[in-house]
C-alpha positions in Angstrom: 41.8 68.2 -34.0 41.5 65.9 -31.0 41.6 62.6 -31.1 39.0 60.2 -29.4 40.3 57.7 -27.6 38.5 54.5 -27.3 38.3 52.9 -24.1 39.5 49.9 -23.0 36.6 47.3 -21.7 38.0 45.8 -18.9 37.4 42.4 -18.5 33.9 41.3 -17.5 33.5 38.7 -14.5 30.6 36.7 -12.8 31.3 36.6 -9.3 31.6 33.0 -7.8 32.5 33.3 -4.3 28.7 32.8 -3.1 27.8 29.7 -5.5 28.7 27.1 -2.8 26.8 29.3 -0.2 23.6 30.0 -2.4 23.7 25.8 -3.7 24.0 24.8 0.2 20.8 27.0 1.2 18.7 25.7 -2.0 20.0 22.2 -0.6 18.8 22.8 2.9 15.6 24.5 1.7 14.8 21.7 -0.3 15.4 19.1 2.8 13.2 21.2 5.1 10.3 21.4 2.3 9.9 18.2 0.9 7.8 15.3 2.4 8.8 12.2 2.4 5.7 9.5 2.1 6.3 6.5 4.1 4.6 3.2 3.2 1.8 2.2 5.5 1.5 -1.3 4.7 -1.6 -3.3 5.2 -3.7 -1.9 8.2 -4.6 -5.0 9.8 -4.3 -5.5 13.9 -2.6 -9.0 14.3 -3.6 -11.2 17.6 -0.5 -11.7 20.0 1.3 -14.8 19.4 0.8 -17.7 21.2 0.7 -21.3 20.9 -3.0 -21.8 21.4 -5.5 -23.7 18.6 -8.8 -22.9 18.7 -11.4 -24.8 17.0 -13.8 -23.6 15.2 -17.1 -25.3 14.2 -17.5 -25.4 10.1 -20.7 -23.6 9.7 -18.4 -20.8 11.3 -15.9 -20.7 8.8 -15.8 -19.5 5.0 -12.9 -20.3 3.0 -11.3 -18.0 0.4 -8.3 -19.6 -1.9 -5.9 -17.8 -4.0 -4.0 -19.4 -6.4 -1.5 -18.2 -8.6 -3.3 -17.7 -11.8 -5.7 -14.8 -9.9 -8.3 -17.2 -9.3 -10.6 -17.1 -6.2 -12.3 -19.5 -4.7 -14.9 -19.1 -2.2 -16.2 -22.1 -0.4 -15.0 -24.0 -3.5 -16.7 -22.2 -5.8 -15.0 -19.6 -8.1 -16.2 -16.1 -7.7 -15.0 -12.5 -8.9 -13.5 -10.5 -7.0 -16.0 -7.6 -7.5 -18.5 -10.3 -6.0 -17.2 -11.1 -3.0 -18.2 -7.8 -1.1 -22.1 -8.7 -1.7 -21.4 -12.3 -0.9 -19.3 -11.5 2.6 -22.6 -9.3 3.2 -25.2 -11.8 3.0 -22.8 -14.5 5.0 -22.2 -11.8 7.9 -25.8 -11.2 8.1 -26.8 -15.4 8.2 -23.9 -16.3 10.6 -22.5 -12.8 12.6 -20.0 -15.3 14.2 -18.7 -16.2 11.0 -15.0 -16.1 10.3 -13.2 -15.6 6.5 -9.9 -17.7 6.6 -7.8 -16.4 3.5 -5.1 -18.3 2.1 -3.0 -17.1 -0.9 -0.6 -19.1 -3.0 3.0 -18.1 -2.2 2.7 -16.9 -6.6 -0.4 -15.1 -6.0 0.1 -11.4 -7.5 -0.3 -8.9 -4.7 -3.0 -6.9 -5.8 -5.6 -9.6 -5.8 -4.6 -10.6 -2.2 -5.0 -7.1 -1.3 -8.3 -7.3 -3.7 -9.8 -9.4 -2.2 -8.7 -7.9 2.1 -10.4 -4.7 0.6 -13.7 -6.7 -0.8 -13.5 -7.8 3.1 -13.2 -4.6 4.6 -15.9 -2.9 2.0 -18.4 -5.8 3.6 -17.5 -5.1 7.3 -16.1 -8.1 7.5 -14.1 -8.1 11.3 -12.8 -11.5 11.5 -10.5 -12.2 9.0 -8.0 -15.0 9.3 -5.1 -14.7 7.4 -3.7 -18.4 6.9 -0.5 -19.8 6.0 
């Protein structure tokens, strides 16, 4: 009678010569693929600087306050920021000469500067004075 002979299972191996070639191509894949979002900042077009004052006669000029509690103030009088747009509206269309000088509190939370630039915007306002 013949005998079977079991065979021997030679031993089983995962071939890792190409792994640094395969993870560099992912890796360069990736690079090329991805885009990378830049920060635009605040769109606004700044005058060149110069040393110049001009002045500016009252009726011309609205004042908008910041301070750091997130309260606005609008020719001394405290407004919401969801107001302002209608508000900028009706002064643009009494006085189109009429010039919005913001001034924020060094505290003042970023989003309600930028709140309140955007209320701006939304009203057409195009002369907006950004004070110190």
């Amino acid at each position: 009678m013949a005998l079977l002979k079991k065979k021997d299972k030679g031993q089983v191996e995962i071939p890792s010569a190409s792994q640094a070639d395969i993870a560099f191509l992912l890796l360069i894949f990736f690079m090329v693929a991805t885009t990378i979002d830049t920060d635009k900042g605040i769109g606004l077009i700044l005058p060149p600087p110069g040393n110049e004052t001009i002045e500016v006669r009252k009726e011309n000029l609205c004042n908008i306050i910041l301070d750091p509690h997130g309260t606005v103030m609008l020719d001394n009088k405290e407004v919401d920021v969801r107001n302002i747009k209608m508000i900028v509206e009706n002064k643009i269309a009494n006085n189109p000469k009429i010039i919005f000088a913001v001034k924020a509190h060094p505290r003042t939370k970023y989003d309600k500067y930028i709140a309140v630039l955007d209320q701006l915007k939304q009203a057409k306002a195009t002369r907006i004075s950004v004070v110190d």
